[in-house]
Every structure is written in structure tokens, then in C-alpha cells.
VOSERO-316324 format. One record per atom (N, C-alpha, C): residue number from 0; atom name; z negated, x negated, y. Coordinates in steps of 0.1 Angstrom, whole numbers, plus 5000, padded with zeros to 4 digits. Layout:
<tifis>
+-----+------+------+------+------+
| seq | atom |   pz |   px |   py |
+-----+------+------+------+------+
| NUM |   CA |    Z |    X |    Y |
...
+-----+------+------+------+------+
</tifis>
This chain:
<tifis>
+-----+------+------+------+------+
| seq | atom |   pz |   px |   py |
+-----+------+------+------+------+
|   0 |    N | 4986 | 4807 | 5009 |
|   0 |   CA | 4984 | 4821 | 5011 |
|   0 |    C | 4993 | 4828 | 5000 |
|   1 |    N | 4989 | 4840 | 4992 |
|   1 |   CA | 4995 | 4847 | 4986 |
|   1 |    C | 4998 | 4864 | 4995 |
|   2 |    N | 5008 | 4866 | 4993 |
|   2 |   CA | 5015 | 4880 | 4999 |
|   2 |    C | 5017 | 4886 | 4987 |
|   3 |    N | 5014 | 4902 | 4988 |
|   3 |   CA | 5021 | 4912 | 4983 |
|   3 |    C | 5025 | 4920 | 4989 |
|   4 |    N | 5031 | 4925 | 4987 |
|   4 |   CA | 5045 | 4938 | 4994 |
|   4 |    C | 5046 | 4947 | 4988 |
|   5 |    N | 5044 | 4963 | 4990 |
|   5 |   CA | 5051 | 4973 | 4981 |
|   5 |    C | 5056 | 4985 | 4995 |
|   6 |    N | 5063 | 4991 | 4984 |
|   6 |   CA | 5073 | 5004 | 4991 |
|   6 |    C | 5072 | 5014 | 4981 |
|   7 |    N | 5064 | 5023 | 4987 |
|   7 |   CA | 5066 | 5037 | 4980 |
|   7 |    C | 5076 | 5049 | 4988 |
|   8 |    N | 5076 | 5052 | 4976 |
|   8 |   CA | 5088 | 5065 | 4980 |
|   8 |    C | 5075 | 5077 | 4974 |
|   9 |    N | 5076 | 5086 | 4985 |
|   9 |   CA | 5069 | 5102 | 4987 |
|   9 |    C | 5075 | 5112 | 4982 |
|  10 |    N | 5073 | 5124 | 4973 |
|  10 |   CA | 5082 | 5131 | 4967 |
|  10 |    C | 5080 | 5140 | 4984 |
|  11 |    N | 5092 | 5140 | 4990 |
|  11 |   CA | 5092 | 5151 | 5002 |
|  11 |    C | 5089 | 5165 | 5001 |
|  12 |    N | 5084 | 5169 | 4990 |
|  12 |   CA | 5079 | 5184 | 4993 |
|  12 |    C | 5062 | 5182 | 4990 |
|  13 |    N | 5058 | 5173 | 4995 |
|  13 |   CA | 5043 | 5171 | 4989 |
|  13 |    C | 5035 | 5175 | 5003 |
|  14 |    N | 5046 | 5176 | 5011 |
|  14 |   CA | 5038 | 5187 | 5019 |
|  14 |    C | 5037 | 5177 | 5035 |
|  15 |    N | 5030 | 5189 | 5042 |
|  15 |   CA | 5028 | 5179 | 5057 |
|  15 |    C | 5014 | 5169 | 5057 |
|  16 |    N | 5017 | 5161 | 5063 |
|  16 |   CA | 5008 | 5147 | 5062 |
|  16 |    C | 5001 | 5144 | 5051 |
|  17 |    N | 5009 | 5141 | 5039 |
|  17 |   CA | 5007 | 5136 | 5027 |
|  17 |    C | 5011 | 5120 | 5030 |
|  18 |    N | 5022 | 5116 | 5039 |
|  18 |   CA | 5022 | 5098 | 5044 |
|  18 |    C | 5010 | 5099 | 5050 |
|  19 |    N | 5006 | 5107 | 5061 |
|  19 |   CA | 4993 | 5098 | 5069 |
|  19 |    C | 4981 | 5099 | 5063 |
|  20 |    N | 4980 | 5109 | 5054 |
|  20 |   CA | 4969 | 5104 | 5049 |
|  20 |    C | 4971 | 5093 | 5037 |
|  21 |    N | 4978 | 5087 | 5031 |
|  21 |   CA | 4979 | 5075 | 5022 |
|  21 |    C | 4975 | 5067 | 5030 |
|  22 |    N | 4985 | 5068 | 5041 |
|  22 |   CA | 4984 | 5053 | 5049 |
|  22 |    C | 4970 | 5056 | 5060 |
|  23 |    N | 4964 | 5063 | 5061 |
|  23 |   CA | 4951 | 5062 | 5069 |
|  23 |    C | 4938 | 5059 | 5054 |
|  24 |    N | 4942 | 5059 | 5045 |
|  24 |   CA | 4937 | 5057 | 5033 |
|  24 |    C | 4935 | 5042 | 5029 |
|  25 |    N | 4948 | 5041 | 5033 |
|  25 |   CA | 4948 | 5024 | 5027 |
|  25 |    C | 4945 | 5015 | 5039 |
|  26 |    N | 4949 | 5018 | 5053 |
|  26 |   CA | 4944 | 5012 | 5063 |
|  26 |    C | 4928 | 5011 | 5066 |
|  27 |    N | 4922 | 5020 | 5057 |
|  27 |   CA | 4901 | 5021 | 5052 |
|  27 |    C | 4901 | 5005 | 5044 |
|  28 |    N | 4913 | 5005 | 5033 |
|  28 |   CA | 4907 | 4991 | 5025 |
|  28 |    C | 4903 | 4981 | 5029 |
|  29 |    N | 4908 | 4971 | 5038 |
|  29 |   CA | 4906 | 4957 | 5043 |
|  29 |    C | 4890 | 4956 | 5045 |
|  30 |    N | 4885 | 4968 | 5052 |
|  30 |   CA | 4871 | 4973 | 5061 |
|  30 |    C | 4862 | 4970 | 5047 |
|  31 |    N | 4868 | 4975 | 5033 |
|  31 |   CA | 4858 | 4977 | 5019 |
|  31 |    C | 4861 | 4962 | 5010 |
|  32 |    N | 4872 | 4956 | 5010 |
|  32 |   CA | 4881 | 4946 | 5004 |
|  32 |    C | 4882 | 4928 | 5012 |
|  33 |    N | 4869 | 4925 | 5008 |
|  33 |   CA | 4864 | 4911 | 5016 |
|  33 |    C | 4878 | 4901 | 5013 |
|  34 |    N | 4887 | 4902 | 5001 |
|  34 |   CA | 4896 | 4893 | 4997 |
|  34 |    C | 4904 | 4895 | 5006 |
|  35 |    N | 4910 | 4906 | 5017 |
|  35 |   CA | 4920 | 4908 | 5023 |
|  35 |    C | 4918 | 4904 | 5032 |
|  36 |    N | 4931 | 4890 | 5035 |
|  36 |   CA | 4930 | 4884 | 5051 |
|  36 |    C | 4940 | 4887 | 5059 |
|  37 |    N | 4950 | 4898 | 5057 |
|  37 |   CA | 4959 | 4906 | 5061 |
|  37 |    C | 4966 | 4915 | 5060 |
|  38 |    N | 4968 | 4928 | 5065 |
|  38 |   CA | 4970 | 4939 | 5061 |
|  38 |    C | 4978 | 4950 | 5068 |
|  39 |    N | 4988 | 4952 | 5067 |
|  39 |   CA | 4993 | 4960 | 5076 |
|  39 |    C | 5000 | 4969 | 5066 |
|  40 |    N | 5003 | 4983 | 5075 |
|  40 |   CA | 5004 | 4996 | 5067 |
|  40 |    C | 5012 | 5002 | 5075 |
|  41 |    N | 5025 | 5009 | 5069 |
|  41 |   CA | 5030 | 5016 | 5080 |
|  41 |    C | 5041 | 5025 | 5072 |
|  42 |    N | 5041 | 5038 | 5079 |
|  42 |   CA | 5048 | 5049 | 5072 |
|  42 |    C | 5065 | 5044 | 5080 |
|  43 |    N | 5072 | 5049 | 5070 |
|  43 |   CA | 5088 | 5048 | 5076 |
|  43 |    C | 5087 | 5054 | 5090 |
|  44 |    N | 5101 | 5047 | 5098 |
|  44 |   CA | 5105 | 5052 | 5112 |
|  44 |    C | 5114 | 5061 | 5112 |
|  45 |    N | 5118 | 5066 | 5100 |
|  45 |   CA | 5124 | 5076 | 5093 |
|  45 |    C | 5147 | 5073 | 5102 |
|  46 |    N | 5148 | 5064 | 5103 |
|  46 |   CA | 5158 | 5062 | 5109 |
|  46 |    C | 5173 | 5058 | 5096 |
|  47 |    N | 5167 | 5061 | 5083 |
|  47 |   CA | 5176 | 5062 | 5071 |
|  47 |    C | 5175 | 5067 | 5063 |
|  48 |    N | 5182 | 5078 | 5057 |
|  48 |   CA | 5177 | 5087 | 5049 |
|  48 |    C | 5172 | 5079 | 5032 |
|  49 |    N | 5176 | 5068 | 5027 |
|  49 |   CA | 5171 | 5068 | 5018 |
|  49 |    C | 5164 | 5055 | 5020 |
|  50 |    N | 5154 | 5054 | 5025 |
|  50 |   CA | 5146 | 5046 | 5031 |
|  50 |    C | 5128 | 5051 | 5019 |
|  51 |    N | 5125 | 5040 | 5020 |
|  51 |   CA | 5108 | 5041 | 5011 |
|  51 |    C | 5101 | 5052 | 5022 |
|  52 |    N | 5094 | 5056 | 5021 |
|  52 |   CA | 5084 | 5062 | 5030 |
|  52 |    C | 5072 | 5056 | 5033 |
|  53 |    N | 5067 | 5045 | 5030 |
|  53 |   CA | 5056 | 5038 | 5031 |
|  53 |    C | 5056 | 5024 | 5025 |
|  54 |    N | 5053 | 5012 | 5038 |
|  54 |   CA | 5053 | 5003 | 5035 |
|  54 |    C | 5040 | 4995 | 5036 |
|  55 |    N | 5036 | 4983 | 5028 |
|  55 |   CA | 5021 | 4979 | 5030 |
|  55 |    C | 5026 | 4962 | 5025 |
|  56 |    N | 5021 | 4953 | 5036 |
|  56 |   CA | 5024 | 4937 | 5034 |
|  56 |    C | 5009 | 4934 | 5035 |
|  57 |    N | 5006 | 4924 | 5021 |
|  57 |   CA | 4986 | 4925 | 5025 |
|  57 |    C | 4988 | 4906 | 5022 |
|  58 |    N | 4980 | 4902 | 5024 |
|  58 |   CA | 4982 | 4884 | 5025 |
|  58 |    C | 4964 | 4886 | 5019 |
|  59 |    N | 4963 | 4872 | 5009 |
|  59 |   CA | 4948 | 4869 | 5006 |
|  59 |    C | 4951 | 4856 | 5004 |
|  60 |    N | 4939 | 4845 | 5002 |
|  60 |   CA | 4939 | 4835 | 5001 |
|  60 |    C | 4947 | 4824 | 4989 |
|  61 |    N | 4943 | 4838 | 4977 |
|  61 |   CA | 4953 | 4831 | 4964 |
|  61 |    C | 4953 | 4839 | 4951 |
|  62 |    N | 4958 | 4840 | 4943 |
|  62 |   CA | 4964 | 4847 | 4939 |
|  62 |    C | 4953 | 4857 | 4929 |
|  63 |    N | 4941 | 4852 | 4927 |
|  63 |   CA | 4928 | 4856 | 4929 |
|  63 |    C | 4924 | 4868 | 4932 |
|  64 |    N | 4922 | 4868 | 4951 |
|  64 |   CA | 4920 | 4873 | 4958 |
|  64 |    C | 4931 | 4888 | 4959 |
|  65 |    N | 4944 | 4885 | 4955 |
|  65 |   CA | 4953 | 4896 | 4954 |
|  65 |    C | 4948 | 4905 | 4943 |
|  66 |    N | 4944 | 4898 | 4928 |
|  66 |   CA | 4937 | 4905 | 4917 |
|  66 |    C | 4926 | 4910 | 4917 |
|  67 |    N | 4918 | 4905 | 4928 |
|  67 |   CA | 4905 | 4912 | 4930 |
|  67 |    C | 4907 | 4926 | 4940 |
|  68 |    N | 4916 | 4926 | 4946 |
|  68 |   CA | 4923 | 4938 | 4957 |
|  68 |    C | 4929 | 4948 | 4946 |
|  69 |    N | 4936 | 4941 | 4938 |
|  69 |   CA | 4947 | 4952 | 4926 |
|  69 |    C | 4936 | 4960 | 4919 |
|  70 |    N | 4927 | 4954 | 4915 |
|  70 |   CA | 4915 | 4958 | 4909 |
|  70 |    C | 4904 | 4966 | 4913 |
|  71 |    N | 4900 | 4968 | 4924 |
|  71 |   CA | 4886 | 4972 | 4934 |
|  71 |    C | 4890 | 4986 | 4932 |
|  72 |    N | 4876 | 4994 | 4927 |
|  72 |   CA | 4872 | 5007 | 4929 |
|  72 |    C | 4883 | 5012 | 4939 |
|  73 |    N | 4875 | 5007 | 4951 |
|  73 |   CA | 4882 | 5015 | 4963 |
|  73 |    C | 4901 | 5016 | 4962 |
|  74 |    N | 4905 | 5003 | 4962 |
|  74 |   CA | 4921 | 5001 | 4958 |
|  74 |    C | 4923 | 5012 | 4948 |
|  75 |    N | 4915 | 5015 | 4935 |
|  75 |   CA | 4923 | 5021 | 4927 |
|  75 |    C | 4918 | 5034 | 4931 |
|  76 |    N | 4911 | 5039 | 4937 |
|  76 |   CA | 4906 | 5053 | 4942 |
|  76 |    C | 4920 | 5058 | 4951 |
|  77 |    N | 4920 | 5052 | 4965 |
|  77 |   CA | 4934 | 5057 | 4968 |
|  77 |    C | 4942 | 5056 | 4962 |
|  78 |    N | 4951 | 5052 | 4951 |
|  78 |   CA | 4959 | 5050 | 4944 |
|  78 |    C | 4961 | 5063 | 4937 |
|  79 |    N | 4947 | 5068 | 4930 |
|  79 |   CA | 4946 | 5078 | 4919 |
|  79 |    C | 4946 | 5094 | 4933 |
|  80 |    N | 4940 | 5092 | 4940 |
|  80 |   CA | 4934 | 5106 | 4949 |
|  80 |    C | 4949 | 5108 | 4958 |
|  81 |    N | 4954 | 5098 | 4963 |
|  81 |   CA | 4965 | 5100 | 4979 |
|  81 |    C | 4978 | 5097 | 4969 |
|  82 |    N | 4979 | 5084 | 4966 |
|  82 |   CA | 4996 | 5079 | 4960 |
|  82 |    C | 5001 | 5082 | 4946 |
|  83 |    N | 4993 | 5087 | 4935 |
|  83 |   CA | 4996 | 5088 | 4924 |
|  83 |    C | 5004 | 5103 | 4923 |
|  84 |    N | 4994 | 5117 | 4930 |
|  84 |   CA | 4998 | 5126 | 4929 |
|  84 |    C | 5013 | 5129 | 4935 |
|  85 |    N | 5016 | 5122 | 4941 |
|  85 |   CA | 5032 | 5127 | 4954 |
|  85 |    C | 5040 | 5111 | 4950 |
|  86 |    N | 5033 | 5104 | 4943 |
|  86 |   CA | 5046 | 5093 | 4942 |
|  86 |    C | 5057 | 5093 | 4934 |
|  87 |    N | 5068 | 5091 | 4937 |
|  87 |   CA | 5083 | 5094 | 4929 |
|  87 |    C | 5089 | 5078 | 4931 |
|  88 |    N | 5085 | 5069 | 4939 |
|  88 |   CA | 5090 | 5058 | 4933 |
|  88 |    C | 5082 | 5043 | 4938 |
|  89 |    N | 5082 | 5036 | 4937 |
|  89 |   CA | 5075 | 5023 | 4939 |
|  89 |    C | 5085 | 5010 | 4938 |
|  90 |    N | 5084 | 5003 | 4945 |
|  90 |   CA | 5085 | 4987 | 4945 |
|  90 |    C | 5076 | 4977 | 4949 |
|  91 |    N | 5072 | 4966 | 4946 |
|  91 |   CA | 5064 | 4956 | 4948 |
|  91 |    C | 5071 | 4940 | 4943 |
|  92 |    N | 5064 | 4933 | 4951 |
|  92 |   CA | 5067 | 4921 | 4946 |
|  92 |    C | 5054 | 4913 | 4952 |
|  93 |    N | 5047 | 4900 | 4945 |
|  93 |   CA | 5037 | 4891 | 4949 |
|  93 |    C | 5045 | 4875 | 4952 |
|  94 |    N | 5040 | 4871 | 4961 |
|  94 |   CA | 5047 | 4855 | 4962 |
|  94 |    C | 5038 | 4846 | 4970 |
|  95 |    N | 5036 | 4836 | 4966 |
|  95 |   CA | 5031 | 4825 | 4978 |
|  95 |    C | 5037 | 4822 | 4987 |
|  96 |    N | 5033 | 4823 | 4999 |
|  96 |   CA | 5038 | 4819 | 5017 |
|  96 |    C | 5032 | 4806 | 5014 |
|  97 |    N | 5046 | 4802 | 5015 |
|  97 |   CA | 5046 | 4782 | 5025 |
|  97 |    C | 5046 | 4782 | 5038 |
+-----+------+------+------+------+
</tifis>
């Protein structure tokens, strides 16, 4: 199995429900994205102030399957329409689960 992980950070004046709509955005992908065998999505619990605002752990079969997800219309549609406009920071990282 290959995992990817990322954490965006939201510029906070991008307004009210600019997280739920990303994250009701990207929880559409798996439904469009046949590579995705795991996916979960979740806006901060807001219990730190310098905390990411948006977390997403997606699992596919191999390493492949993650490049075919990085790549898809749909993937890069949310990206450009919900996360590109209000994003101020990013982290990611990809790894194979033993």
C-alpha cells in the first residue's frame, strides 16, 4: 500500500465555510477516483492555534495509483477552484505502509 498525507493551512480571512467547502470537495473524489482505496478528510478540531486547517490521509495500491489521483481532472479541479485560491501553506509527504 502507498499513503499520502497532506496539511493545508487556510488563509483565515477567506471567509466563512471556505474549509467545508474544500473538504466536502475532496471528500466527492474517491466517488470520481477508482485508484483511491482510502480516504479520509477532515478540517482541524481547532484545539491549537497554529494547527493546519485541513487534513487528508488517502492510501492506493502503489505508487501508481497515487500518480494517477495527483493527476485526475477532478483532483486537479479542486485544487485550482476550493485550495489554490485561500491556501497560505501546505505540507505533504508519500510512503509505503508495511
Amino acid at each position: 500500500m502507498f499513503r499520502h498525507v497532506v496539511l493545508l493551512s487556510i488563509d483565515p480571512t477567506a471567509g466563512p465555510g471556505a474549509v467545508e467547502r474544500i473538504v466536502a470537495a475532496l471528500r466527492d473524489l474517491p466517488a470520481r477516483i477508482p485508484e483511491v482505496r482510502g480516504y479520509v478528510v477532515g478540517p482541524d478540531a481547532g484545539l491549537a492555534d497554529d494547527n493546519a486547517s485541513v487534513a487528508i490521509v488517502a492510501d492506493f495500491d502503489d505508487e501508481s495509483g497515487y500518480l494517477a489521483y495527483r493527476d485526475h481532472p477532478a483532483h486537479q479541479d479542486v485544487i485550482a477552484e476550493f485550495i489554490r485560491p485561500v491556501l497560505v501553506g501546505r505540507a505533504a509527504v508519500q510512503h509505503h505502509v508495511e
